[in-house]
C-alpha positions, 0 to 999 in steps of 0.5 A: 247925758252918759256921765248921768246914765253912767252914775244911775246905772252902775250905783244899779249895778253895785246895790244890785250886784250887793243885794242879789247875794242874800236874794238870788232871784230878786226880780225873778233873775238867775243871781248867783255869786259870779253873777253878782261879781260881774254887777259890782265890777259892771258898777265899779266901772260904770262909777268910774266912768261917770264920776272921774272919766271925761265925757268923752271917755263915759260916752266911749264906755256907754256904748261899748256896755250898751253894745256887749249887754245888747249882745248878751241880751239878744244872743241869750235869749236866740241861744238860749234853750227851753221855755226859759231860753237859759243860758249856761255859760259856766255852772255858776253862770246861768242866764234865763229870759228875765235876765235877757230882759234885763241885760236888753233894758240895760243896754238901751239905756247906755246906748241912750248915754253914749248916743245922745247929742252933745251938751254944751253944759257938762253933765 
């Protein structure tokens, strides 16, 4: 299951990381250019992992992911200042409640990959 989260989530992350350069706030998020960076090289390694990585490796990389989006998703949101609990982490980088939602969502779903049971099929 993580090398199939790993595909699904980083070709996610390369159309989103692609799109969000000519729509800044598809789905209502903050999409500046760093920000779309941070997707296509996320999706690049996501790819990565789950075409060419074992499975163990994709199941490593399914939780680290899930562990640092998780964080970046809660501490955005606790650190995170006004109605939007917007987070300035440089001046090209602003995350607002909609992304911590995201980034919350994201994790969920690496965490599910690198958590699930062992298949004895290849995925």
């Amino acid at each position: 299951m993580a090398k199939t989260i790993a595909k699904l989530v980083g070709v996610v992350f390369i159309l989103v990381g692609i799109v969000g350069f000519f729509d800044p706030h598809l789905l209502h998020a903050n999409l500046g250019k760093v920000h779309n960076v941070v997707h296509l090289v996320s999706g690049a390694l996501s790819l990565y992992f789950g075409f060419k990585g074992s499975m163990s490796a994709a199941r490593q990389f399914c939780l680290i992911f899930g562990i640092v989006y998780g964080l970046l998703g809660v501490c955005g949101y606790f650190i995170g200042t006004g109605t939007e609990h917007m987070l300035v982490l440089t001046p090209y980088l602003q995350l607002g409640m909609r992304d911590h939602i995201i980034h919350i969502v994201i994790a969920a779903l690496y965490l599910i990959g690198g958590l699930a049971p062992k298949s004895s099929a290849s995925d």
